[in-house]
Short mmCIF file of the C-alpha atoms (twelve columns), coordinates in Angstrom:
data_MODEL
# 
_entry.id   MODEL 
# 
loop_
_atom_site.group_PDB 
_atom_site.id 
_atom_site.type_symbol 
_atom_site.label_atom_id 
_atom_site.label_alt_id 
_atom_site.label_comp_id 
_atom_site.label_asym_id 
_atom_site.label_seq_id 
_atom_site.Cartn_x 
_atom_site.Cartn_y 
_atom_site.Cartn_z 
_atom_site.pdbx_PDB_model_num 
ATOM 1   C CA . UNK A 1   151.057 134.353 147.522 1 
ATOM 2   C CA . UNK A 2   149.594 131.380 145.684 1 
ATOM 3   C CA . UNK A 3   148.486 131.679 141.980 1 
ATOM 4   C CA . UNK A 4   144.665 131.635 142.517 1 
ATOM 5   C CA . UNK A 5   144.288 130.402 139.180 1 
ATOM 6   C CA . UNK A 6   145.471 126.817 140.424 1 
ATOM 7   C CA . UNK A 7   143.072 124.274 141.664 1 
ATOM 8   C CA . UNK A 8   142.647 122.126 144.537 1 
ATOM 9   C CA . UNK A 9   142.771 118.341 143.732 1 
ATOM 10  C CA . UNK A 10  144.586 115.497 142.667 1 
ATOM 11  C CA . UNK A 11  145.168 115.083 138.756 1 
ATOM 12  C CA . UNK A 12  146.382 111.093 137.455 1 
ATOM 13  C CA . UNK A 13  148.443 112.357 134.545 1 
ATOM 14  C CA . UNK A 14  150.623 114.965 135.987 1 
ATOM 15  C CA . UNK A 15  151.008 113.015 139.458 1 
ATOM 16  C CA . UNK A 16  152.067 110.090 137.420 1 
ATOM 17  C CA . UNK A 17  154.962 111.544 135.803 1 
ATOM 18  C CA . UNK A 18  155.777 112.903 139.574 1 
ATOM 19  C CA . UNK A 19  155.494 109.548 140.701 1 
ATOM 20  C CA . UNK A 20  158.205 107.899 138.326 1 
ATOM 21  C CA . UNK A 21  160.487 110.633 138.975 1 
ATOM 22  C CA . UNK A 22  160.366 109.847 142.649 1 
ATOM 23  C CA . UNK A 23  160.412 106.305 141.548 1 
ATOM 24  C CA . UNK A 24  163.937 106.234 139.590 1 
ATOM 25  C CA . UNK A 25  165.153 108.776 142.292 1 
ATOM 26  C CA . UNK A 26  164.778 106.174 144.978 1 
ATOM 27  C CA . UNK A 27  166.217 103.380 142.726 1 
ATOM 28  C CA . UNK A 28  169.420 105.490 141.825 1 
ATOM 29  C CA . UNK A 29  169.877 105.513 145.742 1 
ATOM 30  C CA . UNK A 30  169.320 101.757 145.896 1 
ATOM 31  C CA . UNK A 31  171.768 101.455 143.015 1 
ATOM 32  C CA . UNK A 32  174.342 103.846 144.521 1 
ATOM 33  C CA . UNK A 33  174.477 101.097 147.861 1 
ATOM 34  C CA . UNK A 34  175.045 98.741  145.478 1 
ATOM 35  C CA . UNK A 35  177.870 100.282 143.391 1 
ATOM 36  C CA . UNK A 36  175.916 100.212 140.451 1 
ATOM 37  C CA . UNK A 37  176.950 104.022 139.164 1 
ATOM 38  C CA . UNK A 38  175.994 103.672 135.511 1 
ATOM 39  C CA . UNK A 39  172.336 102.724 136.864 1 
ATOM 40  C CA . UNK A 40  172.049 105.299 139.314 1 
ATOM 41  C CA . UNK A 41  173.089 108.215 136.299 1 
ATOM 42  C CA . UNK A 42  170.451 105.917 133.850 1 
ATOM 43  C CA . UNK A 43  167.890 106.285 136.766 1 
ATOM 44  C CA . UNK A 44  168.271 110.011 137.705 1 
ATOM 45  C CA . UNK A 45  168.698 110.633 133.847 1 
ATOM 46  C CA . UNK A 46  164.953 109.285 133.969 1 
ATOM 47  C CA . UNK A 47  164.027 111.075 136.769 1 
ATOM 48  C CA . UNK A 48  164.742 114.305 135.199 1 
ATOM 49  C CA . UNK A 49  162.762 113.184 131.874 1 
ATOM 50  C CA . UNK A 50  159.392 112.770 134.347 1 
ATOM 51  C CA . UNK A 51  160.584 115.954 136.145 1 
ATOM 52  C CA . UNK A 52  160.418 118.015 132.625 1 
ATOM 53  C CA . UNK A 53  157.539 116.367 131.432 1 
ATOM 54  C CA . UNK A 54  155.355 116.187 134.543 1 
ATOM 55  C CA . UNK A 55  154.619 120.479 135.021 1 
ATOM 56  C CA . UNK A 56  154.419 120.783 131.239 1 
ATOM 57  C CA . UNK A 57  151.383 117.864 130.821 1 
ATOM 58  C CA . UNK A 58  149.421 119.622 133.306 1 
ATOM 59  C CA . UNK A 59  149.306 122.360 131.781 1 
ATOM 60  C CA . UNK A 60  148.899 121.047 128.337 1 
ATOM 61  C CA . UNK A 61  145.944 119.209 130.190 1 
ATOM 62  C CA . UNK A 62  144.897 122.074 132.360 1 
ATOM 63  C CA . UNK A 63  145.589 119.604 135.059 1 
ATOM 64  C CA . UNK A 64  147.490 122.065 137.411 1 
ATOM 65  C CA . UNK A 65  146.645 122.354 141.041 1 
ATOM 66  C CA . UNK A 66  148.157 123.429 144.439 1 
ATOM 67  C CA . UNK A 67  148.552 119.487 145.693 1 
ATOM 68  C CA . UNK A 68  150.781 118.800 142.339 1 
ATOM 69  C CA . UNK A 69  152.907 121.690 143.066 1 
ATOM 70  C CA . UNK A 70  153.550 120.297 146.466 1 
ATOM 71  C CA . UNK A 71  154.029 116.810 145.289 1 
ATOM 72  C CA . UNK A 72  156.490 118.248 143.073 1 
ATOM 73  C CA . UNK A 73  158.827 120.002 145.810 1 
ATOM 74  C CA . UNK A 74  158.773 116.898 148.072 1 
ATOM 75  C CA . UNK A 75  159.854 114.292 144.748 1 
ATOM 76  C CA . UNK A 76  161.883 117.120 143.833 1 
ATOM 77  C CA . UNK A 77  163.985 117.150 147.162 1 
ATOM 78  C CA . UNK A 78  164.289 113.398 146.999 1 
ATOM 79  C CA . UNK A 79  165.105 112.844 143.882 1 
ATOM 80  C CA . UNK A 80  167.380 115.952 142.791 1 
ATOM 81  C CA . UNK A 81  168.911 116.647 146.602 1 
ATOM 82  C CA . UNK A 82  169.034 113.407 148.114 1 
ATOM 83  C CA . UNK A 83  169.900 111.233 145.436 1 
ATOM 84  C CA . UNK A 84  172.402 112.946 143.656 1 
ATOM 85  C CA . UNK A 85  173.817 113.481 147.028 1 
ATOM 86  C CA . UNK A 86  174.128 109.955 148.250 1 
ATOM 87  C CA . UNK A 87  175.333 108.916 144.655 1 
ATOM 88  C CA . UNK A 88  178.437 110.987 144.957 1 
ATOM 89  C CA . UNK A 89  178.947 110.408 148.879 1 
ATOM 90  C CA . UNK A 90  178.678 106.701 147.776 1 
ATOM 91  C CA . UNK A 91  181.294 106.748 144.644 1 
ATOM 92  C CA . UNK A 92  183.585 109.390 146.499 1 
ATOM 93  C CA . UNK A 93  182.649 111.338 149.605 1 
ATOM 94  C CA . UNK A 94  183.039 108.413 151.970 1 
ATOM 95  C CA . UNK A 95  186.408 108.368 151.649 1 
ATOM 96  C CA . UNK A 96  186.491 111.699 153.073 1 
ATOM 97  C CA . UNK A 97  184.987 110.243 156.581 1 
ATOM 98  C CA . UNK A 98  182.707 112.708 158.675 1 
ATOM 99  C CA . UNK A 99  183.857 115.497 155.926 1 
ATOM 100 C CA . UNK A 100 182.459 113.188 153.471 1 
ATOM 101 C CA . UNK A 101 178.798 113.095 154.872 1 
ATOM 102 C CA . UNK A 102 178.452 116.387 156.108 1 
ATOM 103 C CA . UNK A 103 179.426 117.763 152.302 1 
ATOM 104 C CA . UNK A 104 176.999 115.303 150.991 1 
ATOM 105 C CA . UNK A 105 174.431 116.962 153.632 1 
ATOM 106 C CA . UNK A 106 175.010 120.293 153.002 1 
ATOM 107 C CA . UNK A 107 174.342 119.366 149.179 1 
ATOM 108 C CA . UNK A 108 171.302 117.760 150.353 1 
ATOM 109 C CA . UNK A 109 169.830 121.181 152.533 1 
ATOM 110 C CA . UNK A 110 170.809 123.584 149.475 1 
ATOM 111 C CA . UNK A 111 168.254 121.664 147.069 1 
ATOM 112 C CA . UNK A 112 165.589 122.302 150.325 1 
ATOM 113 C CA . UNK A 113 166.168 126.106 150.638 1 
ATOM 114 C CA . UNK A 114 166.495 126.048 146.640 1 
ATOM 115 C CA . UNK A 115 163.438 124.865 146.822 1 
ATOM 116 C CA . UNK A 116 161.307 126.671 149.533 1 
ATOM 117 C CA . UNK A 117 162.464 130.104 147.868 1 
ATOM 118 C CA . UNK A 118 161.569 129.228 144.294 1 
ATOM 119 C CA . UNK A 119 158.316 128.062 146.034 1 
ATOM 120 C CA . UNK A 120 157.546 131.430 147.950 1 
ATOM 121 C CA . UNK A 121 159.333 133.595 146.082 1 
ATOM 122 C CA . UNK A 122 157.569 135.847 142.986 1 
ATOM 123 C CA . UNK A 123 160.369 135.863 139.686 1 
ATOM 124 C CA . UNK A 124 160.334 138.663 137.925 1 
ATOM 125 C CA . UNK A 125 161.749 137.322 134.127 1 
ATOM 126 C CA . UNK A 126 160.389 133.374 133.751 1 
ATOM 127 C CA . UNK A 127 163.341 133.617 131.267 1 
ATOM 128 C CA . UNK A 128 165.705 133.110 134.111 1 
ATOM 129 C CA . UNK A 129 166.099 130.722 136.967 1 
ATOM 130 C CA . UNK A 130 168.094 132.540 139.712 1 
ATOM 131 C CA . UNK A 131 169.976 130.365 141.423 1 
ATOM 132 C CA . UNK A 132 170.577 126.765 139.110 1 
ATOM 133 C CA . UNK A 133 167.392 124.943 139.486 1 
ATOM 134 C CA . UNK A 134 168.048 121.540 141.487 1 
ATOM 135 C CA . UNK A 135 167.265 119.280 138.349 1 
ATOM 136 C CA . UNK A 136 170.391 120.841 136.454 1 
ATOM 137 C CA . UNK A 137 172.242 120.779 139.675 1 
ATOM 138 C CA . UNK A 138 171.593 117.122 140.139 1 
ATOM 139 C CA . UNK A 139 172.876 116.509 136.504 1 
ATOM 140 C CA . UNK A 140 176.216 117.692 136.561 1 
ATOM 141 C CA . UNK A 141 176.631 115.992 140.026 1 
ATOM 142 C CA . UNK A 142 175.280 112.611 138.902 1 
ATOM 143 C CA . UNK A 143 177.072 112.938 135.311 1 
ATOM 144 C CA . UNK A 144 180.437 113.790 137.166 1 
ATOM 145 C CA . UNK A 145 180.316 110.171 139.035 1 
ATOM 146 C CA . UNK A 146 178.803 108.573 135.777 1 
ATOM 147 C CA . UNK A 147 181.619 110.241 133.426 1 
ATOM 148 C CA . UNK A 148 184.852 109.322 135.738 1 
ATOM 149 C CA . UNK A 149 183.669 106.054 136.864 1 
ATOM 150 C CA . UNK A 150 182.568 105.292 133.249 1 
ATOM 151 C CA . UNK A 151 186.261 106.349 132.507 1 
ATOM 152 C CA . UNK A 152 188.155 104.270 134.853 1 
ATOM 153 C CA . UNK A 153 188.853 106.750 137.788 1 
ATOM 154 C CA . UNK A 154 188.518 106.049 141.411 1 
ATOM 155 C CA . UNK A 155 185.834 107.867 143.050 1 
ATOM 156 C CA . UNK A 156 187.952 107.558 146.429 1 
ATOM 157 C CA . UNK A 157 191.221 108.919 145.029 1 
ATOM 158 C CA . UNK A 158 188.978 112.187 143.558 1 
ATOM 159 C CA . UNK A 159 187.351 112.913 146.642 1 
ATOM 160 C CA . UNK A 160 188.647 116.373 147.513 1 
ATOM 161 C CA . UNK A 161 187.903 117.077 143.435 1 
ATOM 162 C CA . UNK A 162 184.418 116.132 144.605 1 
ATOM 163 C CA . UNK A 163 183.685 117.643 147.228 1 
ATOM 164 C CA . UNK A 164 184.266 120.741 146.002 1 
ATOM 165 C CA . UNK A 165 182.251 120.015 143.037 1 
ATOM 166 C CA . UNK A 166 179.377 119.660 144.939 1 
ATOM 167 C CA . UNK A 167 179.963 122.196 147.383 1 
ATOM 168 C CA . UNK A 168 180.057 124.541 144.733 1 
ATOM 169 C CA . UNK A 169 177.111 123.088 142.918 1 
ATOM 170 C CA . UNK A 170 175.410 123.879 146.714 1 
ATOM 171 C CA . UNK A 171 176.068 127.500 146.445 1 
ATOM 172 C CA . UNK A 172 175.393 127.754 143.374 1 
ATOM 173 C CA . UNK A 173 171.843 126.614 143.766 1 
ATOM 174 C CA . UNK A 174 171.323 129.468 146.749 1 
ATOM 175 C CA . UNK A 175 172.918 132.200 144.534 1 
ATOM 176 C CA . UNK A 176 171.094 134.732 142.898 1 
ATOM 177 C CA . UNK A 177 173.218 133.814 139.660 1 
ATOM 178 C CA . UNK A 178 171.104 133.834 136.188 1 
ATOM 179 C CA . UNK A 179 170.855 130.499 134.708 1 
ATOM 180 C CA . UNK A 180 168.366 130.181 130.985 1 
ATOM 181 C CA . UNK A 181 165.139 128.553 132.272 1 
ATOM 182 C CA . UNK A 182 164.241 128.038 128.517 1 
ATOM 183 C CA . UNK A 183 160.611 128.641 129.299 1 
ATOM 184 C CA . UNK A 184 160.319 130.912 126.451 1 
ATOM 185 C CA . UNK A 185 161.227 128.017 123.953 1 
ATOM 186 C CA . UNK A 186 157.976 127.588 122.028 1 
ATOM 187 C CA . UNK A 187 157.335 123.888 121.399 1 
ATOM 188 C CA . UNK A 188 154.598 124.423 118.933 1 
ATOM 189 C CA . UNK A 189 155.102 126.804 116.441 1 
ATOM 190 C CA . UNK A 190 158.140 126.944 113.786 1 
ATOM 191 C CA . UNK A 191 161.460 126.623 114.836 1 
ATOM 192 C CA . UNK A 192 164.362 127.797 112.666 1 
ATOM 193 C CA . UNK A 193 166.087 124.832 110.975 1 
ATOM 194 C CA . UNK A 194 169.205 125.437 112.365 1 
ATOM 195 C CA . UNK A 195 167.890 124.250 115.862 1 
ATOM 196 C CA . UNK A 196 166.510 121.405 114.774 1 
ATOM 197 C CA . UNK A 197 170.280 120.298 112.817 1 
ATOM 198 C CA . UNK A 198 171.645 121.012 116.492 1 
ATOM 199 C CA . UNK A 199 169.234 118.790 118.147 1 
ATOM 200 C CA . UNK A 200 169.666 115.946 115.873 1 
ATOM 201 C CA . UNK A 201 173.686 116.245 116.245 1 
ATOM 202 C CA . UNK A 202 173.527 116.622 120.046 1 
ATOM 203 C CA . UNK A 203 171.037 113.409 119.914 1 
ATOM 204 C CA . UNK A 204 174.011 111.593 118.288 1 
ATOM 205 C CA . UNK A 205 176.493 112.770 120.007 1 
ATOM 206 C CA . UNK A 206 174.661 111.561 123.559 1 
ATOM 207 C CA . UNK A 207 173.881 108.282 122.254 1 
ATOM 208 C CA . UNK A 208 178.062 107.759 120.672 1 
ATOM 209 C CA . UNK A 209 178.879 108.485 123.979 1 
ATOM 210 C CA . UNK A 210 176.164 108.966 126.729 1 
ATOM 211 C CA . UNK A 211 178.497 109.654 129.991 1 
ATOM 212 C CA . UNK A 212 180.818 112.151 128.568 1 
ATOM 213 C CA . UNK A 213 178.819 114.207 126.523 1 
ATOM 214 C CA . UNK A 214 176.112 114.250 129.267 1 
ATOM 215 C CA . UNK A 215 178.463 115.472 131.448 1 
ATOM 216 C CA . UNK A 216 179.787 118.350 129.319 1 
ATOM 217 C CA . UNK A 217 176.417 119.293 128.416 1 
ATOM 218 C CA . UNK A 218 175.752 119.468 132.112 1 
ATOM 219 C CA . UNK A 219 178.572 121.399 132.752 1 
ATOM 220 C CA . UNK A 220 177.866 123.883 129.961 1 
ATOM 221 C CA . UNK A 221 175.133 124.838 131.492 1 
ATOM 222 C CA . UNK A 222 176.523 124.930 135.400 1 
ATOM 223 C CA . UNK A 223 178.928 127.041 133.586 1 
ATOM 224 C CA . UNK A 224 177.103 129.639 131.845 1 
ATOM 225 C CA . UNK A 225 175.597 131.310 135.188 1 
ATOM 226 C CA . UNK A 226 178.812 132.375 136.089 1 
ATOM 227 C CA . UNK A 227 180.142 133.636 132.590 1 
ATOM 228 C CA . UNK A 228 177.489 135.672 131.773 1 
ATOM 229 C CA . UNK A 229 177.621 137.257 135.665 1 
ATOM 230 C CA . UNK A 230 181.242 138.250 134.927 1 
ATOM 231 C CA . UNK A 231 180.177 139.084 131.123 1 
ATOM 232 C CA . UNK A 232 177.562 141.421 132.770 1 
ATOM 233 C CA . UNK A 233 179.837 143.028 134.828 1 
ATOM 234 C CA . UNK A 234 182.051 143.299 132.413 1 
ATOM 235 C CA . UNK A 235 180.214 145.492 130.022 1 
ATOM 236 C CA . UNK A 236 178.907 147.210 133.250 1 
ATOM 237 C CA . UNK A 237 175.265 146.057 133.683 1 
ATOM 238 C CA . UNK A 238 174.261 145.282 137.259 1 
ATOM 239 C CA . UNK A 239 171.296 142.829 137.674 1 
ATOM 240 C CA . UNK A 240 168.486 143.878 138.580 1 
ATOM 241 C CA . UNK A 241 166.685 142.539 141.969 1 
ATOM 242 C CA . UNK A 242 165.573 138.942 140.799 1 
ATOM 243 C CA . UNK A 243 162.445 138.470 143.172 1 
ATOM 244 C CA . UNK A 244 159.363 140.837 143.239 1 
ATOM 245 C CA . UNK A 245 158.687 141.981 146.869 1 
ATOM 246 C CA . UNK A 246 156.490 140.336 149.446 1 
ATOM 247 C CA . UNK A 247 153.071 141.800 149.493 1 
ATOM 248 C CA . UNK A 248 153.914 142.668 153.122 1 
ATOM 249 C CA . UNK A 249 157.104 144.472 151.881 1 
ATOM 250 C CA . UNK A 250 154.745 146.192 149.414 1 
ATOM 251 C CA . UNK A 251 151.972 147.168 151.903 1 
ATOM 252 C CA . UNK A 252 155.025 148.549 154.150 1 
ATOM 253 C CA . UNK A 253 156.384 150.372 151.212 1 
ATOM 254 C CA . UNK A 254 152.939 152.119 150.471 1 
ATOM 255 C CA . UNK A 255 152.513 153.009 154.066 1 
ATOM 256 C CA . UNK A 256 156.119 154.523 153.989 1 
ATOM 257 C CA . UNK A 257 155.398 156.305 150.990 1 
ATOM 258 C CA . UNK A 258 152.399 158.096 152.565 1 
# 
């Protein structure tokens, strides 16, 4: 079911940030043809920027509406399942032949069903994506080619090492694993000091050494769905069911009932 407090309509600010994501997601392909790696990562870096920045303006501008929510999912499969997948079948999965392409592919059509069921699907904690969103997926797939090829390697001679990184990045997007959405960070009122000494280091850190502390950021995060699953388990707490039920699933559970 659709929020019925969005509008119809099109908004300029919010589809303008949408627009220059899709824009630097189509250049980092056109860069990838080229070999041009470190631009492709620089572009898609970008892309995610306007991706962050885009949902929060319109609703600092109470500028939301059904059409940018679509506009969204389509610059969202381009740009964080198409891209990232061409980048790394262009650096490494070639090499690989038909295996190469059809890993790239099935990269590609987890962002699309990652997509449709974060689209149709109610959440129950906004804390939590379930499944890694396709943004943070993109990241560690991008900042993988950017950190190796940045480091000397040869994309063609790590191409098994690749394609299971992004076949795992795939299922990890159509999981039900917990990943922090972060939506509960408060931008405007007081944060404690601490945070703000870890943001300033991590800025420095990124701008000593952009490629490889990208990456490990990136995979921090990939990483931390898993841990805390098996942390969970662990200490013996099962998940609950991520999604709220269809109202059709409700209406049959109410007729069941009675």
């Amino acid at each position: 079911m659709r929020d019925k407090s969005t509008r119809k309509g099109i908004y300029f600010l919010p589809s303008l940030f949408t627009t220059a994501g899709l824009f630097f997601g189509f250049y980092a392909i056109i860069q990838a043809t080229h070999g041009n790696f470190d631009k492709a990562a620089l572009a898609l870096l970008i892309a995610m920027i306007m991706d962050g920045l885009d949902g929060r303006v319109a609703r600092w501008t109470d500028t939301a509406s059904d059409f940018g929510k679509e506009y969204d999912s389509l610059v969202d499969l381009i740009a964080f399942g198409l891209a990232p997948a061409l980048v790394m079948y262009f650096w490494s999965l070639q090499a690989l032949g038909k295996a190469g392409w059809l890993t790239a592919f099935l990269y590609a059509a987890a962002a699309a069903l990652r997509l449709a069921r974060f689209n149709t699907l109610h959440i129950k904690d906004n804390r939590y994506f379930y499944g890694i969103p396709c943004p943070s997926a993109a990241a560690f797939v991008v900042f993988w080619v950017w950190n190796f090829h940045a480091s000397g390697f040869d994309g063609r001679a790590m191409s098994w090492g690749s394609a299971i990184a992004t076949l795992l990045l795939a299922a990890l997007m159509v999981s039900n694993l917990k990943f922090r959405s972060f939506k509960d960070f408060d931008l405007i009122n007081r944060i404690p000091f601490a945070i703000l000494v870890a943001f300033a280091v991590t800025f420095v850190l990124i701008f000593f050494d952009p490629p490889r502390v990208l990456f490990l950021l990136a995979f921090a995060y990939v990483a931390s769905g898993p841990v805390g699953w098996v942390l969970r388990w662990h200490r013996g707490n099962v998940d609950p069911p991520a999604f709220l039920p269809d109202h059709d699933e409700d209406e049959a559970n109410d007729k069941t009932d009675s």
